[in-house]
C-alpha positions in Angstrom: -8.6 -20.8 4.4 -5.2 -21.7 5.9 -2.1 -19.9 6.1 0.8 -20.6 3.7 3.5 -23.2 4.6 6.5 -21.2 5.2 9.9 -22.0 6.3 10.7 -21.6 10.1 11.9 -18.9 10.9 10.6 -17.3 8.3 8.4 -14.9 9.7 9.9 -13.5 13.3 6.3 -12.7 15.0 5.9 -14.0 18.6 4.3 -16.9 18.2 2.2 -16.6 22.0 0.6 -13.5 19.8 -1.7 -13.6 17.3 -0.9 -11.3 15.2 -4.1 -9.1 13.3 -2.5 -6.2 12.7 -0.1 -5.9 9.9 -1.6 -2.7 8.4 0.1 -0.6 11.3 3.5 -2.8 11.5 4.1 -5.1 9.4 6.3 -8.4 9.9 9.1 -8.4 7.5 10.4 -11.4 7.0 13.6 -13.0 7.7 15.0 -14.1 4.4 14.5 -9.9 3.5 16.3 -9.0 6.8 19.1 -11.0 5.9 19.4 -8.9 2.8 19.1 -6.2 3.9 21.6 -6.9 6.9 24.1 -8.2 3.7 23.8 -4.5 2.7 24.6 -3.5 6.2 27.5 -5.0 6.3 29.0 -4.3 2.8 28.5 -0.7 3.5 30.7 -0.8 7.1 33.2 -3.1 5.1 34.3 0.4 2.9 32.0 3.0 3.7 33.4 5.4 1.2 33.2 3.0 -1.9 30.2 2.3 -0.9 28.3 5.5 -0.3 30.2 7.3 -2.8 31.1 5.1 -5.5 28.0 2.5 -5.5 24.9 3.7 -3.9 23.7 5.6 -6.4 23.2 3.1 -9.3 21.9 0.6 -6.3 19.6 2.8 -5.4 18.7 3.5 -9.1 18.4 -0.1 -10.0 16.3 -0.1 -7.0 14.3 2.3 -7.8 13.4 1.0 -11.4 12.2 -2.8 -9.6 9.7 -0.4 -7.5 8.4 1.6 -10.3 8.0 -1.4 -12.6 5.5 -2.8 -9.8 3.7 0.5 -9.6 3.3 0.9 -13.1 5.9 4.5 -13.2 8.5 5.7 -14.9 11.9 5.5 -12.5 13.2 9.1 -13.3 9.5 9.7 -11.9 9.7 8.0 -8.4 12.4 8.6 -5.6 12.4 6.7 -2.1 11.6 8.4 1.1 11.8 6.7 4.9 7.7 6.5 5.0 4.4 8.0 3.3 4.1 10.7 5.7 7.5 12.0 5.1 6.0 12.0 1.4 3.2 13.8 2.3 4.6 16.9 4.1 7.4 17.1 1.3 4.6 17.4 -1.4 3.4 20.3 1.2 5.8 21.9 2.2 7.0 22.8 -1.0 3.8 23.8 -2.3 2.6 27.8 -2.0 -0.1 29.0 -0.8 -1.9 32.1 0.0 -4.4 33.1 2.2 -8.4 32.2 0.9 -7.3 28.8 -0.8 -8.7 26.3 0.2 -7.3 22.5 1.3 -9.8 19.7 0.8 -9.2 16.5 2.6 -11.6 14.1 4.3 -12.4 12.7 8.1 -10.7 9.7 7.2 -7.3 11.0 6.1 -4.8 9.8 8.7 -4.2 12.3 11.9 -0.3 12.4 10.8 -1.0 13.6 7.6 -4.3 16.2 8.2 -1.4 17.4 11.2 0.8 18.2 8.6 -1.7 19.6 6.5 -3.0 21.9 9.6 0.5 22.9 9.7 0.9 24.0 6.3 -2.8 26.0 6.3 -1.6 27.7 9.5 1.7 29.3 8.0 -0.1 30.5 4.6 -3.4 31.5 5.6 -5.2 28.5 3.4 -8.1 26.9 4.9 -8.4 23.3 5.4 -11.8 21.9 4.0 -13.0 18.7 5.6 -15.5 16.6 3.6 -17.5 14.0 5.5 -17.3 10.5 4.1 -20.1 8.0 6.1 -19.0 5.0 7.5 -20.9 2.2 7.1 -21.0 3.5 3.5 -22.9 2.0 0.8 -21.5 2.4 -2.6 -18.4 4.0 -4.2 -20.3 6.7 -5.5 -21.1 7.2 -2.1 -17.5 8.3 -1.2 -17.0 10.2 -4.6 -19.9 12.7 -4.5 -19.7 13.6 -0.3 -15.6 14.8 -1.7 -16.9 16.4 -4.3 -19.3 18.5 -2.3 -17.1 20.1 -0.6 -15.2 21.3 -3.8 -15.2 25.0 -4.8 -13.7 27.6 -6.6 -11.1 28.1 -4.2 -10.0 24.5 -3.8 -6.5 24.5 -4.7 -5.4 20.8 -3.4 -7.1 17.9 -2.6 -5.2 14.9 0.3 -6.8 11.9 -0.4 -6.1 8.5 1.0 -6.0 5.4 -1.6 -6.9 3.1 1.4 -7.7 4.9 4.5 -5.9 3.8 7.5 -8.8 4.2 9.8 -12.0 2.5 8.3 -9.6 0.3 5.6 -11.9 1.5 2.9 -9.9 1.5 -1.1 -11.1 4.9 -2.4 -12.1 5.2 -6.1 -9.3 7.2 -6.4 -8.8 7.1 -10.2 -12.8 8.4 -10.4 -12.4 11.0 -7.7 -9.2 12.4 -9.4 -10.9 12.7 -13.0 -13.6 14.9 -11.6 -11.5 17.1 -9.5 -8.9 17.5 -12.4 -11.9 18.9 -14.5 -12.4 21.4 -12.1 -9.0 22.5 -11.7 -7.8 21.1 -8.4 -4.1 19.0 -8.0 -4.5 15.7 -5.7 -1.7 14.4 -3.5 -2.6 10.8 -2.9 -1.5 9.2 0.4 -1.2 6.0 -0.5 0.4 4.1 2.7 -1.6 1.0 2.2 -1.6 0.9 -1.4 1.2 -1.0 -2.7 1.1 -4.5 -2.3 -2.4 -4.5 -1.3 -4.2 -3.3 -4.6 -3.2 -2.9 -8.5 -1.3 0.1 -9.1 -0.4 2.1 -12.5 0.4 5.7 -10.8 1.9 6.1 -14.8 -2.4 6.1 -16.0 -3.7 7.2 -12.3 -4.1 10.8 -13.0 -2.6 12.3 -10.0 -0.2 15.2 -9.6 1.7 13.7 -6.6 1.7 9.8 -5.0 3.3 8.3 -2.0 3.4 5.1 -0.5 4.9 2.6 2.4 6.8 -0.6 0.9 7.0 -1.6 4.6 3.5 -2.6 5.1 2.0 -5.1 2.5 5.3 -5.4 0.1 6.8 -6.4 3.8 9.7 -4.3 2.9 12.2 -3.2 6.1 10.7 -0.3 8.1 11.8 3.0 6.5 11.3 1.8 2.9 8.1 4.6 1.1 8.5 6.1 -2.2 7.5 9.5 -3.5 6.2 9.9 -7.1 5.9 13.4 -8.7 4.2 14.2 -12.3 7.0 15.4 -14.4 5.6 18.8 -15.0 6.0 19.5 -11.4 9.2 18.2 -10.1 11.1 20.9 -10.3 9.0 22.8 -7.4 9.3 19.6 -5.1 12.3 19.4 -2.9 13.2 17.1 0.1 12.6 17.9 3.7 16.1 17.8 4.5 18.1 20.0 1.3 21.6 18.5 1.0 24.5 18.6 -1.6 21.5 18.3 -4.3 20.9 21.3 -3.8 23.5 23.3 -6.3 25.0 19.8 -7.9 26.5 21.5 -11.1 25.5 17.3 -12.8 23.6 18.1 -15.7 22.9 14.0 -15.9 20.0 13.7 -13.5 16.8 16.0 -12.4 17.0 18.2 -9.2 14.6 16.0 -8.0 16.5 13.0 -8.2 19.5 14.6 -7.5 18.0 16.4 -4.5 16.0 13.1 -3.3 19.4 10.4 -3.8 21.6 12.3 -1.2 20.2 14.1 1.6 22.9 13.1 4.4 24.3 10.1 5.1 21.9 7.2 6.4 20.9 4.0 6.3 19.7 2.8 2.4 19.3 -0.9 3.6 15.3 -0.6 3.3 15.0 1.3 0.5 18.1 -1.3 -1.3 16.0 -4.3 0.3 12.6 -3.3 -1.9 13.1 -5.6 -4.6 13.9 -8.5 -2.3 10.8 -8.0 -0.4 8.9 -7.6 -4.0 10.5 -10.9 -4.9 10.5 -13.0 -1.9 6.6 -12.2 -0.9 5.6 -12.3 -4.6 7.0 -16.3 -4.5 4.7 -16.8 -1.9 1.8 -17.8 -4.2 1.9 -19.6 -7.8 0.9 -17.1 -9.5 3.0 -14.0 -7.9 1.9 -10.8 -6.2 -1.8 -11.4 -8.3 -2.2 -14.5 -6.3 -1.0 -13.1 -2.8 -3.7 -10.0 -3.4 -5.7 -12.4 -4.0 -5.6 -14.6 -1.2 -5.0 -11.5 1.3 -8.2 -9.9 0.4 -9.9 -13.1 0.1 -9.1 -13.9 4.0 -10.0 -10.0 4.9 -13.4 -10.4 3.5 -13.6 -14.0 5.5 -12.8 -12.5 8.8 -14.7 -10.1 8.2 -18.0 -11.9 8.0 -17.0 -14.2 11.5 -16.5 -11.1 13.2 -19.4 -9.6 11.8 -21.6 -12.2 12.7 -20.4 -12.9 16.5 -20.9 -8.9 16.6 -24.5 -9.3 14.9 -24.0 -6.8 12.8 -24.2 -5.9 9.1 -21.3 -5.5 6.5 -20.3 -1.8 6.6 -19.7 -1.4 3.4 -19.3 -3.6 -0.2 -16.8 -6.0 -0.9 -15.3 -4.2 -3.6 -14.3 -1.9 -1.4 -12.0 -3.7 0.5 -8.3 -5.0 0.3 -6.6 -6.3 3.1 -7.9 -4.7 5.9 -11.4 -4.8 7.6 -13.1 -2.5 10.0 -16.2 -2.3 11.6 -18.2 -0.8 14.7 -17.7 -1.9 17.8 -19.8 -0.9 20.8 -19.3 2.7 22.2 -16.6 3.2 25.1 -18.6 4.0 28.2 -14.7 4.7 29.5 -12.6 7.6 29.1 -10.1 7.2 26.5 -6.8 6.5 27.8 -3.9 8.9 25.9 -1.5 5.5 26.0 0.3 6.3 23.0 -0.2 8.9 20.2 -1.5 5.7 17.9 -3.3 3.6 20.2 -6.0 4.9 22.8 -8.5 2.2 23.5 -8.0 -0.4 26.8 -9.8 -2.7 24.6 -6.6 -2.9 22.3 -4.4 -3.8 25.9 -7.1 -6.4 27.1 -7.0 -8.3 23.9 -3.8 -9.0 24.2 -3.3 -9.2 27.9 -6.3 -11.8 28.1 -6.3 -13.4 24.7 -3.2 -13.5 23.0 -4.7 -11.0 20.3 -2.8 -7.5 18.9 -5.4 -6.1 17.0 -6.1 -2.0 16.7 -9.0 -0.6 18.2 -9.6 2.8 16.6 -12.3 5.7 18.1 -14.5 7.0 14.9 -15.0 9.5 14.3 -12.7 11.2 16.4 -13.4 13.9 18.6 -11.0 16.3 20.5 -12.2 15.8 24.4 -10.4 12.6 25.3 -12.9 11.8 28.2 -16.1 11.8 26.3 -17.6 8.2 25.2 -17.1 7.4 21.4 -17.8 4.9 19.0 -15.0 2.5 17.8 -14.0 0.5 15.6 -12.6 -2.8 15.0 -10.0 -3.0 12.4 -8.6 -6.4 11.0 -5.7 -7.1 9.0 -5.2 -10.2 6.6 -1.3 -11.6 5.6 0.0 -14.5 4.6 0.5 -15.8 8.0 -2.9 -15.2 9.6 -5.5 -18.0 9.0 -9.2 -18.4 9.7 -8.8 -19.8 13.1 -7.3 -16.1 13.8 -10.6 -14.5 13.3 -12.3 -17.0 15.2 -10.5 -16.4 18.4 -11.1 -12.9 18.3 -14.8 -13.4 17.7 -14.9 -15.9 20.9 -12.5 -12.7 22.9 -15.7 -10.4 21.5 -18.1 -12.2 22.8 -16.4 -12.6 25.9 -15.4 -8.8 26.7 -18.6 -7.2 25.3 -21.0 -9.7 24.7 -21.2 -11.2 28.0 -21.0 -8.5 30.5 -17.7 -6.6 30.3 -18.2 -4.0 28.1 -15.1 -2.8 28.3 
């Protein structure tokens, strides 16, 4: 399987780099910059009639391209910089007391289980932590280890839609029937979600939803989206409370009247959504079907090289997987170097240094003492602009750095 035939220029990656990580940072390309850079530069042309007089039926119309492509209602859905801001204003404006209990799992993504250690410190709540395996076997698999840890105290339940980590696609839809029945709300990070599977958040079931556009809709970077059940938008306010705050408009919700102004900024990315929506959906003849398609297609493809050179077995079904891959890679007999708060493997830096590959190497499961040996994994990203040959370079790096002697 190829890559697409784009334009030059069209995506802006360095082109010494072979590029396997678009799940962390995705390449937005140019033809969206230029959009967005149009909006720039109208709003700097008369700032006043811009902010003042336009933005908020931009940002509307905006908002109502999004939500069609979600499957919500716009008055329903408001745009935040990323999923994590989504995530801690879900809980921050949430109460609780002291006994409830906070279910997430050990793949939720450190950012958001911080902020959710944040919020269990300041009201007494406990944070549960259910143990999904990785390799895992089934999506029942992942449904009834959650569902353990469930009790009468569980109040809230963070779940990734695809986790970050082990690029596994929850069955979210299953997992938030059964804990509805028993009583408990689910905020659903979904950073990976849009653009990389289905979504109807309108038929979903959840009580709050949040996602990135800047990953697989290739949206600029600070373009997420927040979506709130109706019945409990009124409790759910912005991290950053604005003029919103007492408008005396009777024409719009608080929360989108909270969530349209909350300083002045930068809209570009969010104003930019539908051009990403349109110009990545073009990329295949039959739109955004055909580029999930094709994304997860090439996923599942580099998954089995890589697996292969690493004589190993699939960790988990096909179904289970979008656009992203992981698997285990041999333990680090090193310490773990604290290089960034993302990134912490030298593997990561001697793919690239030696080989021309970015590609995130990911300890799992984590452990707090930096210095102790861990296992790892592997994680591979598919986009329009990676190809088979891209996996098969990193195989032949594999081989070469652990296969051969290195073990690095």
């Amino acid at each position: 399987m190829a890559a697409v035939t784009t334009p030059p220029g069209f995506w802006q990656l360095d082109p010494s780099i072979i590029f396997l990580n678009h799940g962390s940072f995705g390449s937005c390309p140019k033809p969206v910059l230029d959009f967005q850079q149009a909006i720039r530069e109208r709003i700097e042309h008369q700032p006043v009639q811009f902010l003042v007089r336009e933005l908020e039926s931009l940002w509307d119309a905006a908002r109502t391209v999004l939500a069609s492509f979600v499957g919500a209602d716009a008055h329903d859905l408001v745009f935040v910089q990323n999923a994590t801001t989504g995530v801690n204003a879900v809980l921050r404006s949430l109460q609780f007391m002291p006994g409830d209990e906070l279910l997430v799992t050990d793949h939720e993504y450190n950012a958001c289980l911080n902020a959710l250690d944040f919020i269990a410190e300041k009201s007494g709540a406990k944070v549960v932590v259910a143990p999904v395996p990785f390799p895992v076997r089934s999506a029942d698999e992942i449904s009834a280890a959650i569902l353990a840890c469930v009790t009468e105290r569980t109040r809230l339940a963070l779940l990734d839609h695809v986790t970050s980590q082990t690029a596994l696609i929850f069955p979210v839809e299953q997992i938030i029937r059964d804990l509805s029945a028993r009583g408990v709300e689910t905020l659903i990070d979904g950073a990976h979600a849009p653009g990389m599977v289905p979504l109807q958040l309108n038929t979903l079931g959840a009580t709050y939803y949040t996602g990135n556009c800047h990953k697989w809709i290739c949206a600029p970077k600070g373009a997420g989206f927040l979506w709130v059940r109706a019945d409990r938008q009124e409790s759910i306010r912005p991290l950053t409370i604005s003029h919103g705050a007492n408008s005396p408009r009777q024409d719009r919700s608080r929360f989108l009247l909270e969530f349209g102004w909350m300083g002045t900024g930068d809209p570009s990315a969010w104003l930019a959504v539908p051009e990403a929506l349109r110009v990545i959906g073009s990329l295949a003849s039959e739109g955004w079907p055909g580029v999930l398609r094709h994304n997860h297609e090439l996923a599942l493809a580099g998954r089995t090289i890589l697996c292969n050179a690493l004589n190993i077995q699939t960790p988990c079904p096909d179904e289970l997987i979008g656009s992203m891959a992981s698997m285990p890679l041999p333990t680090n007999s090193k310490p773990t170097l604290l290089r960034s708060p993302l990134y912490r493997d030298p593997l990561q830096d001697l793919l690239r240094e030696r080989h021309g590959i970015e590609v995130p190497i990911i300890p799992w499961p984590n452990q707090p003492d930096p210095s102790m040996a861990r296992p790892r994994l592997l994680r591979i990203s598919a986009q329009r602009y990676n190809s088979i040959e891209h996996y098969e370079h990193l195989a032949r790096a594999l081989n070469m750095e652990l296969i051969d002697g290195r073990k690095v």
